[in-house]
C-alpha positions in Angstrom: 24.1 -30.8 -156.8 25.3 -30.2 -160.2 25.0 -32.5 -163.0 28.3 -33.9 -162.7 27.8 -34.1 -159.0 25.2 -36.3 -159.5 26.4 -38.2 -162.7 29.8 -38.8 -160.2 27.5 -40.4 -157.3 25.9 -42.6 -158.9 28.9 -43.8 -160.9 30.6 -44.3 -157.6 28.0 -46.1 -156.1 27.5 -48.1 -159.4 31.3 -49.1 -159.0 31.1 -50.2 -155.4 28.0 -52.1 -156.1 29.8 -54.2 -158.8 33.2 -54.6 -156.2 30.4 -55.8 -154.1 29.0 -58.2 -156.4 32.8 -59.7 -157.2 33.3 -60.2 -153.6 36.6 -59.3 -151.8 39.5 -60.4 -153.0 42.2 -62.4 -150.3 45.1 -59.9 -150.9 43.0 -57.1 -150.1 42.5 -58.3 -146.5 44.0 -56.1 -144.0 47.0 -58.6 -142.7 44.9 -59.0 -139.2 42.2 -59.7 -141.3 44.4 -62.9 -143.0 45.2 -63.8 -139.8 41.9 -64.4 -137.9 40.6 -65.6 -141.3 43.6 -68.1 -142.1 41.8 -70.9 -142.0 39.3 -69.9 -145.1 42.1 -69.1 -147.2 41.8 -72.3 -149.7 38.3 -71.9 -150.0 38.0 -68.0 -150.1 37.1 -67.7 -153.5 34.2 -70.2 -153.3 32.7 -68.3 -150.9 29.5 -65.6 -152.2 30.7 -61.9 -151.9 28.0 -61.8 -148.8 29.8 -64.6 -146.8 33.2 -62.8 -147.6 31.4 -60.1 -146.3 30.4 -61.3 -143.1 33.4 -63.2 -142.6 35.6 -60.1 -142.5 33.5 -58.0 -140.0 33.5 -61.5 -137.8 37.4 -60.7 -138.3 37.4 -56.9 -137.4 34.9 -57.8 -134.6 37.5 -60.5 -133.2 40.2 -57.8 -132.9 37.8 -55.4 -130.5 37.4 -58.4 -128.3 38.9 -58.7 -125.4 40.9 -61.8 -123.9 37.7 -63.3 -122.4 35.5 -62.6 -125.2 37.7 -64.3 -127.1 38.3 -67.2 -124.9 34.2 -67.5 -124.9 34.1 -67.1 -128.9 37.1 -70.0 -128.7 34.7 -71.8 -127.1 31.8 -71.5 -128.9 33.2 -72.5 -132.6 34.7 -75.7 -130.0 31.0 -76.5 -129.6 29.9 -75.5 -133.2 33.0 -78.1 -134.3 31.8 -80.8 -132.4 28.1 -80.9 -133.4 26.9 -83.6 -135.5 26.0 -82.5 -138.7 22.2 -83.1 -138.5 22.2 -80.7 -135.8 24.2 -77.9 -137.5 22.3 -78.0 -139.9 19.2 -77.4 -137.8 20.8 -74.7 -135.9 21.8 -72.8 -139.4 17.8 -73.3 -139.9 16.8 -71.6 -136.7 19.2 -69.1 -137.6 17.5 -68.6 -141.0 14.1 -68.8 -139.9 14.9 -65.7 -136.8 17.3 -63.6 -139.8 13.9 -63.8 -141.6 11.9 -62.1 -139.0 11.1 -58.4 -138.4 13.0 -56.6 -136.5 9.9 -55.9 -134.0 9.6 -59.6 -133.7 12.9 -60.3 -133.1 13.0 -57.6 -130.4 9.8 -59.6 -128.7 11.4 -62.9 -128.7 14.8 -60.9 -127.2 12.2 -60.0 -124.5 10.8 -62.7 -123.8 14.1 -64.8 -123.2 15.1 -62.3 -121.1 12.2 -62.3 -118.9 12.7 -66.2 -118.8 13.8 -67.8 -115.3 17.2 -69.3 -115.7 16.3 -72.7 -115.3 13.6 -72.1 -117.9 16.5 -71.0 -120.5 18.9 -73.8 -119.1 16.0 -76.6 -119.8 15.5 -74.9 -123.2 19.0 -75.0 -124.1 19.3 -78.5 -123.2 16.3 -79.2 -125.2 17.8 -77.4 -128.0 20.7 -79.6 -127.6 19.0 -82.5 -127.8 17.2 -81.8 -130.9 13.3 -81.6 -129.8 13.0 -78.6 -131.1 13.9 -76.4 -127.8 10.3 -75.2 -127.5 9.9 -72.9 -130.8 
């Protein structure tokens, strides 16, 4: 690579990680994008540059989803809506503490829920639900 090459790269990448850093700005949503994501709109620019992030692959996902996916997804945020907020904020812990893990550990506990009986999951869910913890 020749010294321009190179000098070219890394001012590129420099670039994108400073776009990065500013976040994503609401006009520069595809106009599917807007859609799916209407409902952020006001509060877009409050959000960190990583939650703008994962808020528009959640959008580009939402378009590859098929009619029942999308029913089901319709359902869960229903759920997520409805939950006090003591318990979201216990499910955004577990989600936390399980993002935090290695991947090899994650991949073990994916296993091991797997392997469960269903009435074992159901009983964990419901613990879950009730907010004992769900067996972690």
């Amino acid at each position: 690579m020749t010294r321009r090459a190179a000098w070219l790269a890394v001012a590129l990448a420099a670039l994108g990680s400073v776009a990065a850093a500013q976040g994503i700005r609401w006009n520069e949503l595809a106009p599917g994008e807007r859609q799916v994501l209407g409902g952020a709109q006001q509060r877009w620019d409050q959000l960190s540059p990583d939650q703008q992030q994962r808020l528009r692959q959640g959008a580009q996902r939402w378009h590859q989803l098929d009619p029942q996916q999308r029913e089901k997804a319709r359902e869960g945020v229903s759920r997520w809506q409805q939950l006090p907020p003591e318990q979201r904020e216990r499910v955004k812990q577990r989600q936390d503490w399980y993002r935090s893990l290695p991947d090899d550990r994650k991949q073990e506990l994916r296993d091991a829920w797997q392997s469960l009986p269903k009435e074992r999951k159901q009983e964990l869910r419901q613990g879950a639900r009730k907010g004992d913890g769900g067996g972690r």
